[in-house]
C-alpha positions in Angstrom: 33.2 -0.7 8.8 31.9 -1.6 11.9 28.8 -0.2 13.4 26.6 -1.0 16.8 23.2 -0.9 14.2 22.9 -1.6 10.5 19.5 -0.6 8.9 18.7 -1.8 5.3 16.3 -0.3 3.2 15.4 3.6 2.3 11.5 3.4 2.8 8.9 4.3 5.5 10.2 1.9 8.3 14.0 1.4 7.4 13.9 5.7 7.7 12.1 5.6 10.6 13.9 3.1 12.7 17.3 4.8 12.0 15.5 8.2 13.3 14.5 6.5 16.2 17.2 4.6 17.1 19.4 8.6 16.2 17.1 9.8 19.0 17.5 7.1 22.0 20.9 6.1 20.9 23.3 8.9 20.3 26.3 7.9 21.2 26.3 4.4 19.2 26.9 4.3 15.3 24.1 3.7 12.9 25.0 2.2 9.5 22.2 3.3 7.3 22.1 0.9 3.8 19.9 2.0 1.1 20.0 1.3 -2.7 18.8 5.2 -3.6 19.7 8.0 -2.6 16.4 9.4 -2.3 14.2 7.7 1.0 10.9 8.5 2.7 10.1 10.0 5.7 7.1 10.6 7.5 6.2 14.6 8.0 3.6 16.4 9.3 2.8 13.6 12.1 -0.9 14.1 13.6 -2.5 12.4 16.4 -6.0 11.9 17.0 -6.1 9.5 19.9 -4.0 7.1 21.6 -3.2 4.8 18.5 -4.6 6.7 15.5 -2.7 9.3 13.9 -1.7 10.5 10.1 1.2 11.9 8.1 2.8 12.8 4.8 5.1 10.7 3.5 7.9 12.8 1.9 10.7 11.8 -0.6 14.3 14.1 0.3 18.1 12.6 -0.3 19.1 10.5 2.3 21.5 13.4 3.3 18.7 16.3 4.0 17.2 13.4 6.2 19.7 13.0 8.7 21.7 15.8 8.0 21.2 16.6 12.0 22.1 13.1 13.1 25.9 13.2 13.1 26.1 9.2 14.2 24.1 7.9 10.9 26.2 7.3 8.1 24.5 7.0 5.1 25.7 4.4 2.3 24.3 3.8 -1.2 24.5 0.8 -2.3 22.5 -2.7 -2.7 23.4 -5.7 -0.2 24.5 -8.6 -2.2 25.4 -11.1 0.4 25.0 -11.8 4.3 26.9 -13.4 7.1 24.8 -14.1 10.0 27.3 -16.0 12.3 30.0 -13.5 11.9 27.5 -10.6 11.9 28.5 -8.8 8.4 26.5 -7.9 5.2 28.4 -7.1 2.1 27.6 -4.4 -0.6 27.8 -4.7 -4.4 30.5 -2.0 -3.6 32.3 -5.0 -2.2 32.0 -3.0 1.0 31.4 -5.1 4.1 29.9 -3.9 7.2 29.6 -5.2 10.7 26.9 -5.5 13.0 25.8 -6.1 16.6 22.2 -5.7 15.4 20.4 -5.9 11.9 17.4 -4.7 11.0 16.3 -5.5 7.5 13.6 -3.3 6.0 13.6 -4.1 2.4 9.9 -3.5 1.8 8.3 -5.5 -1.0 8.3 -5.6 -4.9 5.2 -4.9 -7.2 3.1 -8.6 -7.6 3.3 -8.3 -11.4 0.6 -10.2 -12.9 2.1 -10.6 -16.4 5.9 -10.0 -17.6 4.4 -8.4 -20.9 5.5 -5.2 -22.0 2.0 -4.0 -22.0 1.6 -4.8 -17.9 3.1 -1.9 -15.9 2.9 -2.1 -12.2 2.8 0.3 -9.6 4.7 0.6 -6.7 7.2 3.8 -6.6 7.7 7.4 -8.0 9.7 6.5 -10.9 6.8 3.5 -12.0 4.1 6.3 -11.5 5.9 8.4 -14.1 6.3 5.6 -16.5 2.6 5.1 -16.0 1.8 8.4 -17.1 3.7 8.4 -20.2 2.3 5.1 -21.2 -1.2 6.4 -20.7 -0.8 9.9 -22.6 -1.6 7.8 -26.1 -3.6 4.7 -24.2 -7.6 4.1 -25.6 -8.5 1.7 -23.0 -6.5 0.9 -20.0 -7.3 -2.3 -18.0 -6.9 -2.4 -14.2 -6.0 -5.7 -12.1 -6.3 -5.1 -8.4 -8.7 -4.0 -5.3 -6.7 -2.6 -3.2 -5.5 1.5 -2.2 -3.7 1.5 -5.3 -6.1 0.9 -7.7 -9.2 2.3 -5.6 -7.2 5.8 -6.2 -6.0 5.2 -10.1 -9.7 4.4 -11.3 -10.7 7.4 -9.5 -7.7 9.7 -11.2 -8.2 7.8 -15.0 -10.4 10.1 -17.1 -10.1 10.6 -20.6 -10.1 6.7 -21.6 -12.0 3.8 -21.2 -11.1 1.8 -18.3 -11.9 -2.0 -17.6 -11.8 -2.5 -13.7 -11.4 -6.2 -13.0 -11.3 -7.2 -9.4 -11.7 -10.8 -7.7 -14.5 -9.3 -5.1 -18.0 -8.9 -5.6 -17.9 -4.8 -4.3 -14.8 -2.4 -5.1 -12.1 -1.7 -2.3 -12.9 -5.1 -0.8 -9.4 -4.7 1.4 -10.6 -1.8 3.0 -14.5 -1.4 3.4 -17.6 -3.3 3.1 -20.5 -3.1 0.1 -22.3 -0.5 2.0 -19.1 1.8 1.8 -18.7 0.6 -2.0 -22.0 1.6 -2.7 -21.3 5.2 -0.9 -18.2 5.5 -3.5 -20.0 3.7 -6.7 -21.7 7.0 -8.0 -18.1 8.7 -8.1 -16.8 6.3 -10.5 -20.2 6.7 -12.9 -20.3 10.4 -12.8 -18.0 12.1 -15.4 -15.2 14.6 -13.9 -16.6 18.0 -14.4 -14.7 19.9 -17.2 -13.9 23.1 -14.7 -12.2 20.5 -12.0 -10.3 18.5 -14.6 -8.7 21.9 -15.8 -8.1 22.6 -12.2 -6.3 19.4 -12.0 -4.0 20.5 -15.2 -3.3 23.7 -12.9 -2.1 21.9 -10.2 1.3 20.3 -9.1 2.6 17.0 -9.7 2.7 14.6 -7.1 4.0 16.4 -3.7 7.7 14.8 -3.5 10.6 14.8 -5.3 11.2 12.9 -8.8 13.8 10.5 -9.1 15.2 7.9 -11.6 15.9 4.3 -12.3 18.2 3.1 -14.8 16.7 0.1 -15.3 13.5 -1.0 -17.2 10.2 -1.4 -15.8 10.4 -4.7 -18.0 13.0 -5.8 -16.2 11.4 -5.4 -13.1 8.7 -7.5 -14.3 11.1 -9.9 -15.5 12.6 -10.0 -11.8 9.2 -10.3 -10.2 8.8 -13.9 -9.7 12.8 -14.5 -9.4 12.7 -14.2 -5.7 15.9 -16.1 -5.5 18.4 -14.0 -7.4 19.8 -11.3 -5.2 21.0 -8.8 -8.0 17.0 -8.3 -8.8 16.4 -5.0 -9.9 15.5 -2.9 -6.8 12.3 -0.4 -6.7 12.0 2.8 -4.8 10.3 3.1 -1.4 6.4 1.7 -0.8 4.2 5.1 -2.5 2.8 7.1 0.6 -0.9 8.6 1.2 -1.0 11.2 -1.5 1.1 9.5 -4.4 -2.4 10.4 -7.1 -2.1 14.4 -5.6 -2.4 16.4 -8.2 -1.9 13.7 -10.9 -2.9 14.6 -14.2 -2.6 11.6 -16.1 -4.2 12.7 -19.3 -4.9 15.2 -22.1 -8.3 16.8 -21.2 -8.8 20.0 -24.0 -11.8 18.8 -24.7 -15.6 17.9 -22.6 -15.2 14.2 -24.5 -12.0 14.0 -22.7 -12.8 14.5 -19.5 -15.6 12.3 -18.7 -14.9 9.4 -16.8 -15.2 5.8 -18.3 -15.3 3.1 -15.9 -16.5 -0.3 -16.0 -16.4 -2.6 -13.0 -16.2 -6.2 -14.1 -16.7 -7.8 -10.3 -15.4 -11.4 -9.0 -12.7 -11.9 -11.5 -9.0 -11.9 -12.5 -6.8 -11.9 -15.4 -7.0 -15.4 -16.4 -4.2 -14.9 -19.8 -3.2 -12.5 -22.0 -4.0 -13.0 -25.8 -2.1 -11.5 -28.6 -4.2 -9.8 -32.0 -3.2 -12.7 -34.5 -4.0 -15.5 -31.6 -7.1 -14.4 -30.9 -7.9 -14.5 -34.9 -6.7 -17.8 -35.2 -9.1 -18.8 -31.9 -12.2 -17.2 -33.9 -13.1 -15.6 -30.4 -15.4 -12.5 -30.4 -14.4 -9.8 -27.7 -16.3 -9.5 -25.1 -19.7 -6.7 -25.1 -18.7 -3.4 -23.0 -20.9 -0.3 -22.4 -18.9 1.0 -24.9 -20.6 -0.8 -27.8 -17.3 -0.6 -29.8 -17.4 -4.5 -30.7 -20.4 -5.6 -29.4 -21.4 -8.2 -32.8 -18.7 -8.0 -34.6 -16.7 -11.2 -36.1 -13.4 -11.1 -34.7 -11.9 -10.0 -38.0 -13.4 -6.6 -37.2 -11.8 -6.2 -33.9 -10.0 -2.5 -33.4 -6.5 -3.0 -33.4 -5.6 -3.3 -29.8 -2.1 -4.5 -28.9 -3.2 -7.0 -26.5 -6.3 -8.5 -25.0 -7.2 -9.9 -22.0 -9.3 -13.2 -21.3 -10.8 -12.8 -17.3 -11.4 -15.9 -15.5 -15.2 -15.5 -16.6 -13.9 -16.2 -20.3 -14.7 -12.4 -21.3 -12.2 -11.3 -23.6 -11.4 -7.3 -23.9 -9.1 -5.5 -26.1 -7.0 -3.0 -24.2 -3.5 -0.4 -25.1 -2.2 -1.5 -21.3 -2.7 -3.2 -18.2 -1.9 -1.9 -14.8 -1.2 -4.6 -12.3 -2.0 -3.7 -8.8 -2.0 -6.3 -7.2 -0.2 -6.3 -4.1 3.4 -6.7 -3.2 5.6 -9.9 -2.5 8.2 -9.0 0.1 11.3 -8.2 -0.8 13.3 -10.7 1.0 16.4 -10.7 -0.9 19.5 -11.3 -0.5 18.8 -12.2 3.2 16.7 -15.3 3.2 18.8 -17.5 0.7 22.0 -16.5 3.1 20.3 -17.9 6.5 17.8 -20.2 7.5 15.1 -17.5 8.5 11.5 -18.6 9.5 9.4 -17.4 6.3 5.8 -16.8 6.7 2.8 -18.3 4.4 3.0 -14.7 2.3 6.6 -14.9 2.2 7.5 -12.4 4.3 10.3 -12.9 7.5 8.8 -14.2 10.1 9.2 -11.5 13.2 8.0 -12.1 17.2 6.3 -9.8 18.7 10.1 -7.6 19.3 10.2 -7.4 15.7 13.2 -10.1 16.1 13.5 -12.8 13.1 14.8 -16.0 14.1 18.4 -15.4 13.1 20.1 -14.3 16.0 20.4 -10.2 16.3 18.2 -9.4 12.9 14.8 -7.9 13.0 13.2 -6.9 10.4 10.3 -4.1 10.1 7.6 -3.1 7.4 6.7 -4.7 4.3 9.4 -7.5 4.4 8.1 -9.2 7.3 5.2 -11.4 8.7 4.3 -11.2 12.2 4.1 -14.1 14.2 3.4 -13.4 17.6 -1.0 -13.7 18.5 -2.0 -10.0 18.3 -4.2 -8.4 20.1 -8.2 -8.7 20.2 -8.4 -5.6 17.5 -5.6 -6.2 15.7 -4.2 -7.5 12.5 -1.0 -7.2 10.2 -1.6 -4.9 6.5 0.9 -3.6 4.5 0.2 0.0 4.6 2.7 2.7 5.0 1.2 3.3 8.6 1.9 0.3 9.9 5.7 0.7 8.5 6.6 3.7 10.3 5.3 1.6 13.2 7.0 -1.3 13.5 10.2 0.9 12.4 10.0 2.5 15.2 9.6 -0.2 17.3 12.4 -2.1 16.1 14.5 0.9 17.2 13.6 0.3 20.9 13.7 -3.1 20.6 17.0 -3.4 19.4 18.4 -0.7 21.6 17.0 -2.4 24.7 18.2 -5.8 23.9 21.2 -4.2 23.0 21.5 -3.1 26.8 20.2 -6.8 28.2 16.8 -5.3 29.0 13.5 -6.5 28.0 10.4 -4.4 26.2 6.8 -5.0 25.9 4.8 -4.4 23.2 4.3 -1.0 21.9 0.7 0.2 22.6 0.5 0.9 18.6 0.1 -3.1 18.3 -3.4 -3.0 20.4 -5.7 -1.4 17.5 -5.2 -1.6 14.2 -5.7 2.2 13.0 -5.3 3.6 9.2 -6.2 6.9 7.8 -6.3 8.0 4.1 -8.2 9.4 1.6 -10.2 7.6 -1.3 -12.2 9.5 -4.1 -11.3 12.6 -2.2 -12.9 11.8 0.9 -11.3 11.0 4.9 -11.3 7.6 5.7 -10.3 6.4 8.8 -10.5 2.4 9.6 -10.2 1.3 13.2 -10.2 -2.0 14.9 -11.9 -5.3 12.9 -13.2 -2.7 10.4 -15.1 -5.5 8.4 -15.5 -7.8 10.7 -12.7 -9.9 10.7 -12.4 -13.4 12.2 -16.0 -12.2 14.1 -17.9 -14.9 11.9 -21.6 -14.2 12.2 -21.3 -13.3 15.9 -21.7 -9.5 15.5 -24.3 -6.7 14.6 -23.5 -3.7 12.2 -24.6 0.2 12.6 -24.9 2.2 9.6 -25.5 6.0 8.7 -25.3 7.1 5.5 -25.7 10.3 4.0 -25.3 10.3 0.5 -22.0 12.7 -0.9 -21.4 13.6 2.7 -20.4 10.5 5.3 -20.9 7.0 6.0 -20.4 5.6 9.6 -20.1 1.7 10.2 -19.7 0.6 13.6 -19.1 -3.4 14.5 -19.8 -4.4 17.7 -19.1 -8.1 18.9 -21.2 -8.9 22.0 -22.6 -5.4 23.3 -18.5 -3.9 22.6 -17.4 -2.0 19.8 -14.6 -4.0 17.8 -14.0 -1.8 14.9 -15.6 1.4 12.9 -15.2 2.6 8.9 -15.6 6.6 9.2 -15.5 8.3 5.4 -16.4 12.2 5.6 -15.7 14.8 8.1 -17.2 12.5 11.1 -15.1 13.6 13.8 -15.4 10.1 15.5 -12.3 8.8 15.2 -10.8 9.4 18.8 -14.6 8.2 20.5 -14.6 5.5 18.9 -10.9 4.7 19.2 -11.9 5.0 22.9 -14.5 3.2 23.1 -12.7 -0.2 20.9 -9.5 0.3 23.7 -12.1 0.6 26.8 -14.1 -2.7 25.9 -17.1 -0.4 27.3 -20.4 -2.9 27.0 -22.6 -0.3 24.4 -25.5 -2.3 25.2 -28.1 0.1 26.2 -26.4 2.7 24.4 -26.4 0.9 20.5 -29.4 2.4 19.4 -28.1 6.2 20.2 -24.3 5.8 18.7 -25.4 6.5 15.1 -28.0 9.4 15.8 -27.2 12.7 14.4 -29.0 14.4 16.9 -26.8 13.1 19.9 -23.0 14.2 20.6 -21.8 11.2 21.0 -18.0 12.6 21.6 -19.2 14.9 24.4 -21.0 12.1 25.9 -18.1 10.1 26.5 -15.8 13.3 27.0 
């Protein structure tokens, strides 16, 4: 079959190129690849400012997605091999497809920790699920990971103990400073009011559709490091903004069951697991907890847990499972062992700054690739599912102009980085060099803080505002955004930004 555009991959940015390029290029055929039939797309689309805007990421058949774009046809299956010089990618179907231009969105797999059966990673619907059935009989769950993933499991866990081991010295270290950490701590140490857990129970599942793999979540793990073999078991699209909606992950009858047990074990990582008879044979004592369950007791006495971990501090904690979320590795197969691309430090294809790989004709867009072009001032690469739909759309234009011998700037969306989410129920919007990035010590922080309501960071580098962390209701976000895109010298103005008695947003109106 041959097609002016191929698209690979049914997540946020493979969807949202083949949109795009629908749109702008509907009279050219779009080939769209993807190894389920059930994608993501981005609904609901709001914009706050120039840059900064938020969606819901919803999980349809491919079909219902494009049933209005009569030039997409849809195919369902996995690319096995790739042909670069004569333009064609072939299908496990044994179906081969021809391109003028490729865009490869592939997204990444989970960065299992551990291919033991008691490690479960997180990365799609179906893995959620499995999660949830694992944890229905779990006494102590341990979690490896700092990032959105595991900021928003901790927060949903009650009903078991939970060990929270993270390599930073403050939780959420990807996303906000101490000072924010500290605004979130007392969430963590509070139990979960009886009244709201049952509210929980009340409430739907996760807002998208359910969908299944055949294979094993052990033989994903098993495929996690095998980067080379292009039959690897295949996970569903990147988890969107509200994956841990109405997640109810646990029985909660009783008030024992829903308080919340967490205990943050700060700048360490999973050093090994240790099996029951191992550790006897080692004589090792597990590690004291605020549990006081082993605390003095010969390792004979142990409770029988499956599996225990030893942390790169030595501690050693008995635990029913381990949830790894720890990142993703992107998912660059079968593409880069078919053509010399340019691979990145992290892995992922390297892209210029029109989203073009080094191969002639293939971009690539979202998880699966690096940039490499110098960004701008206040801005910076992160695999979040924002920055997906981006760069899918921007691949669209790219290729379409290219496609027509014209040339294309960068897309304004590139000129501040901009995220909003939610984490422990709460708004938060990042902007800009959030934490300082790259700034060194060449920059000044303003903080306000009021406690269960808001915190407000602003980081301005030489009298301009760089970047902001806004958690609450603020209604900063599209000042602020303003004021990072204007490079406005705040100099005489620092010491009024933060006060609550000034409107900053219809001072700068």
């Amino acid at each position: 079959m041959n097609s002016t555009f191929v698209v690979v991959g049914g997540g946020i940015a493979g969807v949202s190129c083949v949109e795009q390029l629908s749109q702008i290029c509907a009279k050219e055929t779009i080939t769209f690849i993807t190894a389920r039939d059930v994608v993501k797309a981005a609904h609901n689309l709001k914009t706050y400012g120039r840059t900064l805007e938020e969606f819901d990421v919803k999980e349809q058949s491919a079909n219902s997605v494009f049933n209005y774009c009569p030039n997409v046809v849809i195919v369902q299956s996995q690319v096995v091999a790739f042909n670069p010089e004569e333009h064609w990618i072939l299908t496990d179907k044994d179906e081969k497809f021809v391109y003028k231009k490729l865009c490869i969105c592939t997204g990444g797999r989970p960065n299992i920790i551990s291919k033991s059966p008691f490690v479960v990673g997180i990365r799609d619907t179906e893995s959620v699920q499995q999660l949830k059935d694992k944890l229905s009989k779990a006494r102590r769950v341990v979690i490896v990971g700092n990032g959105g993933i595991a900021l928003e499991l901790v927060y949903e866990l009650y009903g078991c103990q939970v060990l929270w081991a993270i390599k930073d010295d403050a939780i959420g270290n990807a996303f906000f400073d101490k000072g924010a950490a500290t605004f979130f701590l007392p969430h963590l140490e509070s139990n979960l009011p009886v009244a709201m857990a049952n509210q929980k129970c009340m409430e739907s599942y996760v807002k998208r559709m359910k969908y299944g793999i055949e294979t094993s979540l052990s033989s994903v793990s098993q495929h996690s490091s095998a980067s080379s073999d292009s039959t690897q078991t295949l996970c569903g699209g990147a988890l969107g903004p509200d994956w841990s909606s109405g997640l109810t992950l646990c029985d909660i009858n009783s008030e024992k069951e829903a308080k919340r047990q967490v205990y943050v074990r700060y700048n360490c990582e999973v050093k090994h697991l240790i099996d029951p008879q191992e550790l006897k044979q080692s004589n090792q004592n597990e590690a004291s907890s605020p549990w006081h369950e082993t605390t003095g007791r010969e390792s004979a006495d142990l409770p029988d847990w499956p599996v225990y971990v030893q942390l790169t501090n030595d501690e050693i904690y008995g635990c029913d499972l381990i949830v790894s979320a720890t990142g993703v590795i992107p998912n660059t197969q079968p593409f880069a062992s078919c053509a010399p691309f340019h691979i990145a430090d992290d892995g992922g294809l390297l892209v210029d700054s029109n989203m073009q790989t080094n191969v002639v004709d293939v971009y690539a867009a979202g998880d699966v690739c690096s940039t490499g072009w110098n960004p701008a001032p206040c801005w910076f690469q992160m695999r979040l599912w924002s920055q997906a739909r981006q760069m899918g759309v921007f691949a669209a234009k790219c290729m379409m102009a290219h496609l027509s011998n014209e040339q294309i700037s960068t897309d304004f969306c590139f000129e501040l980085f901009t995220h909003v989410t939610q984490f422990f129920g709460y708004k938060v919007v990042l902007l800009g060099k959030y934490n300082a990035q790259g700034l060194g010590s060449d920059h000044e922080l303003l903080v306000r803080c009021t406690k269960a309501v808001e915190y407000v960071k602003i980081v301005l580098h030489r009298g301009k505002m760089c970047g902001a962390v806004l958690i609450g209701e603020t209604e900063l976000e599209e000042t602020f955004e303003n004021l990072i895109l204007n490079e406005m010298d705040l100099t005489l103005l620092r010491d009024h930004l933060l006060d609550p008695n000034i409107d900053i947003e219809d001072y700068f109106d």
